[in-house]
N, C-alpha and C positions, 0 to 999 in steps of 0.2 A: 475333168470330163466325166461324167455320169452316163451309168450304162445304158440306157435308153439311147443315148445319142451315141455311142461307139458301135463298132461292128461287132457283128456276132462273136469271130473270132477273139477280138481283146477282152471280151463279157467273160469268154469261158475262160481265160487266162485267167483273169479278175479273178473270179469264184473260186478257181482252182488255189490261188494263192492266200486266199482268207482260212482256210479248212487246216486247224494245226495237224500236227503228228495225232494216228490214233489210228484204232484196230486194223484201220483199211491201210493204211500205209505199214503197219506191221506186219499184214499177214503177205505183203508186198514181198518188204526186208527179208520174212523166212524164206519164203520160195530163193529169191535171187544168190540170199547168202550160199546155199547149197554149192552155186559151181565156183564161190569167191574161195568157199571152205577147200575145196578140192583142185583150185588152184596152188593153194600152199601144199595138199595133201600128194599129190602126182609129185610136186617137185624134190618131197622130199621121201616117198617111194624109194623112187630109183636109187637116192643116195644110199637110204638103208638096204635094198636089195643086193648094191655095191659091196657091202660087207661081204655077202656070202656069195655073189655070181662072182669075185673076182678070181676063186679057185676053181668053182663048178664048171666054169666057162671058160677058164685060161686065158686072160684078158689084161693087157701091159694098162697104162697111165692114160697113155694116147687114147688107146680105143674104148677106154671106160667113158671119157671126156666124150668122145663122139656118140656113145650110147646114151650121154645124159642130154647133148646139145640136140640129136635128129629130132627129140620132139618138141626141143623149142623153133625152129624148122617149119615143123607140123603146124603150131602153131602161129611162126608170123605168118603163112598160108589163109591158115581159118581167120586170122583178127584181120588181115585186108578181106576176104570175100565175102565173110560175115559179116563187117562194117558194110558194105556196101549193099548187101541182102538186108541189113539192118532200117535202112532207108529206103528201100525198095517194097519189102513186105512187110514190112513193121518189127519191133523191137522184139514183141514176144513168140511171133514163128518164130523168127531169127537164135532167139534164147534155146525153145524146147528142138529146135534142132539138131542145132551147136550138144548142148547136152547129150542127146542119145547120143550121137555120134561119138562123143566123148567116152561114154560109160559103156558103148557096148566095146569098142576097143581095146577101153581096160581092164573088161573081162578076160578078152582072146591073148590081152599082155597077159594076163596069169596063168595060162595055158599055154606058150610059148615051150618049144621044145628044145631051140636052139639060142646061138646069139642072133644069128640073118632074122630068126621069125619076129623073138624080142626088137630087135630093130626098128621092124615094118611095123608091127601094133603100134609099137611106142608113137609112131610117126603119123601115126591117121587117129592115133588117139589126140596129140596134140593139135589137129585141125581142128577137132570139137571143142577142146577148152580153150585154145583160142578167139575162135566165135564166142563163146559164151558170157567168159570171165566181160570185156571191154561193153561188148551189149546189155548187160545187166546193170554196170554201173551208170552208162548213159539213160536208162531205162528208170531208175531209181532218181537219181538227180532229177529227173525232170517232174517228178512226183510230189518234190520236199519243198517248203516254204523257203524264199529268201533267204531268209535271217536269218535262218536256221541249219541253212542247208550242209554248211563247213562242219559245225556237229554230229549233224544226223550220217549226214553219209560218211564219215568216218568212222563214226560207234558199227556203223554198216560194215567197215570195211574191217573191222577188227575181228571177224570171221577170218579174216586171214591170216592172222596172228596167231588166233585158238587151235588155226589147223597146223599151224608149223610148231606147236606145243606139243599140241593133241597126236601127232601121227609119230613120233618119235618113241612115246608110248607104248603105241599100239602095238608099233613093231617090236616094240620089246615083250609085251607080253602074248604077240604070236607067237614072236621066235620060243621064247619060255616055253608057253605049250605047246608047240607044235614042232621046232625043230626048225634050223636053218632052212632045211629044205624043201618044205613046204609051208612053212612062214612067210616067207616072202611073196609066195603065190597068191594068200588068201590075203594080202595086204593089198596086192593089187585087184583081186577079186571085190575087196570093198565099194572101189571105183564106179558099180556100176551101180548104184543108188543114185548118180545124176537121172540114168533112164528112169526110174521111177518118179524123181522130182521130177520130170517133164510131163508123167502123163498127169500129176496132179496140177500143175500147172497150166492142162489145157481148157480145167476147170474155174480155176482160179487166179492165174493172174491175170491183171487187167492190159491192154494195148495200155503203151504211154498217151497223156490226154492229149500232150502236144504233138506229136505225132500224125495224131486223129485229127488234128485242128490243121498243123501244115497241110496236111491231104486233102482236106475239105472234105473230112467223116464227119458233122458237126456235128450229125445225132447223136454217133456212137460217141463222141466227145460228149454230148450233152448227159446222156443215160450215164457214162461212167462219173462223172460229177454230183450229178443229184444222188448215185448210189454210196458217195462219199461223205456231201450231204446230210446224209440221211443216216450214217452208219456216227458222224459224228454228233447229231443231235440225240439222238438213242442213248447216247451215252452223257449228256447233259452239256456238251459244248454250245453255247448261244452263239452264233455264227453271226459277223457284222457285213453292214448292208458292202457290198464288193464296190470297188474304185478303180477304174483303170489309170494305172501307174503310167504301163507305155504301152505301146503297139506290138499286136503279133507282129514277126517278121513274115509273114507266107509268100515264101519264093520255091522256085523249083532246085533241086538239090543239081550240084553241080562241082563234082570232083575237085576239075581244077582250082575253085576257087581257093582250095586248103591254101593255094600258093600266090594268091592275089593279093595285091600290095595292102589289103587291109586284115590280112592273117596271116601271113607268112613269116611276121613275127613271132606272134600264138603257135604257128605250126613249127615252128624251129625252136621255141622255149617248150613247148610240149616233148619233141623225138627227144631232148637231150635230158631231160627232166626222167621220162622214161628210162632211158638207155643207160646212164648213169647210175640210176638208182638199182636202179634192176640188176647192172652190171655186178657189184657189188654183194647186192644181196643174195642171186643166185650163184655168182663164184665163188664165195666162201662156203654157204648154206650147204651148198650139195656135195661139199668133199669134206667140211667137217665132220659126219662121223668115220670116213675112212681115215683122214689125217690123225683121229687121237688114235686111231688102232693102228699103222702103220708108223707114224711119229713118235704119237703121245703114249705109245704102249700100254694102250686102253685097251680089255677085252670088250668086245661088239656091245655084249647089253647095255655095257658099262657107257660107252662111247656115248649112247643113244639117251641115255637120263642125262647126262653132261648137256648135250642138245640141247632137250627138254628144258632145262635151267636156262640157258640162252634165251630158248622161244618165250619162255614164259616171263620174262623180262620185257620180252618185246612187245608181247600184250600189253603191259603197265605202259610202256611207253606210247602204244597207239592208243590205248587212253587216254593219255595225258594231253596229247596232242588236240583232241576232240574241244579241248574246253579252252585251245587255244587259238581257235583258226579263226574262232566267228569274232573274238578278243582282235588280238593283236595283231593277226590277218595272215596271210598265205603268203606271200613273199617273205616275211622274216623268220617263219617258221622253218619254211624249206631253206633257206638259206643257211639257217642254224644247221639243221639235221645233215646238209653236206659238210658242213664246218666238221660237226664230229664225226661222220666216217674217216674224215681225212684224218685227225687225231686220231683214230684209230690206227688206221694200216700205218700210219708213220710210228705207235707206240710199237706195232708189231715189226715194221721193219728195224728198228731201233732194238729190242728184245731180242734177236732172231741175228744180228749183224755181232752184236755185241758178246751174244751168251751161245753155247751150243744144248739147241732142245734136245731135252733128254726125257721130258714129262709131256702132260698136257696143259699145265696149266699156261704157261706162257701165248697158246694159242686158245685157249677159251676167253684171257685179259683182252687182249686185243680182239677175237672175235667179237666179244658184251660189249666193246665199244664202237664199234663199226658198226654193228649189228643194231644198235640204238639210232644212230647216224640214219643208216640205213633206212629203216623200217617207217622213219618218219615221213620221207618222201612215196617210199615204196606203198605207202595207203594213202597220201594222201595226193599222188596224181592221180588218183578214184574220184576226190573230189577234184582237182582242178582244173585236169581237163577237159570235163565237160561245161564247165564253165565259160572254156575260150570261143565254143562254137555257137551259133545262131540252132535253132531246131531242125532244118531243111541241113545239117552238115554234122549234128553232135554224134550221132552212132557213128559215123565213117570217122571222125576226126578224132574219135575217144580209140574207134578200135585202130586205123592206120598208128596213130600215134602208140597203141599199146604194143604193134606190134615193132616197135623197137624196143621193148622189153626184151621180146623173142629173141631178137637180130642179138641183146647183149648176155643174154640167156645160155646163147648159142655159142659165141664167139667164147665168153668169159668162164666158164666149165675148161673147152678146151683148152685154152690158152695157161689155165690152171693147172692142168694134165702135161701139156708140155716143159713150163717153166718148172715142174718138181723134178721132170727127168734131167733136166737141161743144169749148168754150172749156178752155184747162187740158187738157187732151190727156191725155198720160201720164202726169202728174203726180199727175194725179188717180185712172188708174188703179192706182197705186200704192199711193197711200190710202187708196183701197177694199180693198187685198188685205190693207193693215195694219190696216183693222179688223173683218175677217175674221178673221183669223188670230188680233187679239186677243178677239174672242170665243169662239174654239175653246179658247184658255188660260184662260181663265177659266171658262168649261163644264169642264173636265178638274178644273181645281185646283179645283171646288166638290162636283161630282158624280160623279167616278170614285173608282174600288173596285179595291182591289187583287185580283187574281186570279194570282198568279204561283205555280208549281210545286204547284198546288191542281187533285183531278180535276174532272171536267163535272161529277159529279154533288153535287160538295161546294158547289161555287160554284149552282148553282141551289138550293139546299136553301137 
């Protein structure tokens, strides 16, 4: 079909998909990574904070868990209303929203005077990054060429990797100069550089095109294309005459359908892909640096470089992962990555049954394994599922679905918090993480769909 003879809307899809990676999709990636980076960055806050609130504040296992779980909470809150504001006002209100919200929160957590006030911030803080984080990724996906997309948006997502690196760091050379006690303040004080990424955002980044295109903006569809265009031939990219592949879908956006006998597979391999992952990632993440200090008879700074070594592993691994999705494809990727969390928490529950912890090493081996496991899924439902949804449903279907991250965010801290008080200790949370993880392998190996180097619009069709 040649664009003369196709509808406006398939012309702009067309055009949109010829235009490789380059300045304009990059300077896309910096804005959006902002709230991906401080999704990792918030998560693991509070964990480090936990080193030093848990004498300041006089706070058992239990209510530590509940301090870290309210703002995942906050969170599935914002990733349902912001999904749905997402498709209503567009992808990028929705973002610079989400943000402020976010960042001015995490200021007033740093000024918190008690545990009730920390509570409440931590909780309206987590509304904002929930909106944010799931609207940005849907917002970026729909930017990126086909065949490219399982790359790009994972290199994308490995902002979230640098920040579970990067923030374990930090905290360590605030606590250094500034003292427990007010270390922890200015680390949550940082938080609030989303606000500023949004007001430059209101500059700069663009509505998503298809977005513009489901709504029938076609101008404004039109003008952000040719300024694409134009930003790629500047740069010596010769651009080929546009072909439409398939048809926009333009329908009206419609909740229930997440559960219509033609997604409600998608939407049940997405929540558990999520939930799983996530499960995992944030129940270990946020109590490992208190487990090497309370366990592993780590001093705090010490605890927090040990981290650092974990996260920074886990970048190479979201790495690695990038140069394999648009390869070998996203079902046997994820598939693998549950495989080795499970081999993890079983090497842990196996180390921990057999030996009595006396050190930290034994939970840093099985943390690097799980944690590897993890992280592969844990960036790369960024990319897949937006993949599963049509454009009239991918902000609501990336953020409802993100927000079972929350739901395991939430549950799996505390749950953590109770099984260390409770008989079988560690052991047992271990074993909960291995059958976590193997239910995430086995959801993928039954109910995933390959989508690799295939456009948005083929894959909903």
């Amino acid at each position: 079909m040649s664009v003369p003879e196709s509808r406006p809307s398939d012309a702009l899809v067309a055009r949109l998909e010829r235009i490789p990676m380059g300045r304009f999709h990059y300077r896309i990636m910096a804005l959006l990574s902002v709230g991906t980076f401080f999704d990792a960055y918030d998560s693991l806050t509070i964990a480090i904070a936990l080193t030093v609130i848990f004498r300041t504040l006089h706070i058992s296992f239990v209510n530590a868990g509940v301090l870290i779980g309210i703002a995942y909470l906050g969170q599935f809150i914002g990733a349902n209303a912001f999904g749905y504001l997402s498709e209503r006002y567009g992808r990028k209100t929705s973002f610079i929203i989400a943000s402020v919200i976010f960042g001015v929160f995490s200021l007033l957590a740093a000024l918190s005077w008690n545990y009730g006030s920390l509570f409440w911030f931590r909780f309206f803080e987590g509304i904002g990054l929930g909106g944010e984080v799931p609207v940005a990724g849907a917002l970026f996906s729909e930017f990126v060429q086909g065949r490219r997309r399982g790359f790009y948006v994972t290199i994308y997502e490995t902002i979230f990797a640098w920040g579970l690196f990067a923030t374990p760091l930090v905290g360590y050379l605030l606590i250094a100069a500034l003292g427990p006690a007010l270390g922890w303040r200015v680390l949550f004080a940082i938080g609030f550089v989303p606000v500023l990424n949004g007001l430059v955002a209101l500059r700069w980044l663009p509505e998503s095109v298809r977005w513009q295109i489901d709504h029938g903006h076609l101008d404004r569809a039109e003008a952000t294309i040719r300024e694409m265009e134009a930003s790629a031939e500047r740069h010596g990219v010769r651009l080929a005459e546009p072909k439409v592949a398939v048809r926009a879908d333009v329908k009206p956006t419609r909740p229930s359908e997440l559960f219509s006998p033609q997604y409600r597979r998608r939407t049940a391999l997405a929540w558990l892909q999520w939930f799983c992952a996530y499960f995992v990632v944030y129940g270990y993440g946020t109590w490992l640096p208190s487990l090497y200090v309370r366990l592993g008879h780590l001093p705090p700074q010490q605890s927090l470089l040990v981290t650092a070594v974990s996260s920074l592993i886990g970048v190479g691994v979201t790495y690695s992962i990038a140069w394999f999705l648009d390869g070998i494809g996203r079902r046997p990727v994820f598939t693998f990555g549950f495989g080795l969390a499970t081999a993890g928490a079983l090497i842990g529950f196996a180390i921990v049954s057999l030996t009595h912890v006396s050190s930290w090493v034994p939970l840093f081996v099985a943390a690097l394994v799980m944690g590897m496991g993890g992280n592969i899924n844990a960036a790369g439902v960024y990319v897949y599922t937006p993949e599963l949804y049509p454009t009239r449903m991918r902000g609501l279907g990336t953020a409802v679905a993100s927000s079972m991250n929350r739901v395991a965010s939430f549950i799996s801290p505390l749950l953590v918090g109770v099984l260390l008080d409770a008989t079988g200790g560690l052991s047992t949370v271990f074993l909960m993480f291995a059958v976590v993880s193997a239910i995430g392998l086995v959801t993928m190996w039954r109910l995933g769909i390959e989508t690799r180097q295939k456009l948005l619009e083929e894959i909903a069709s």
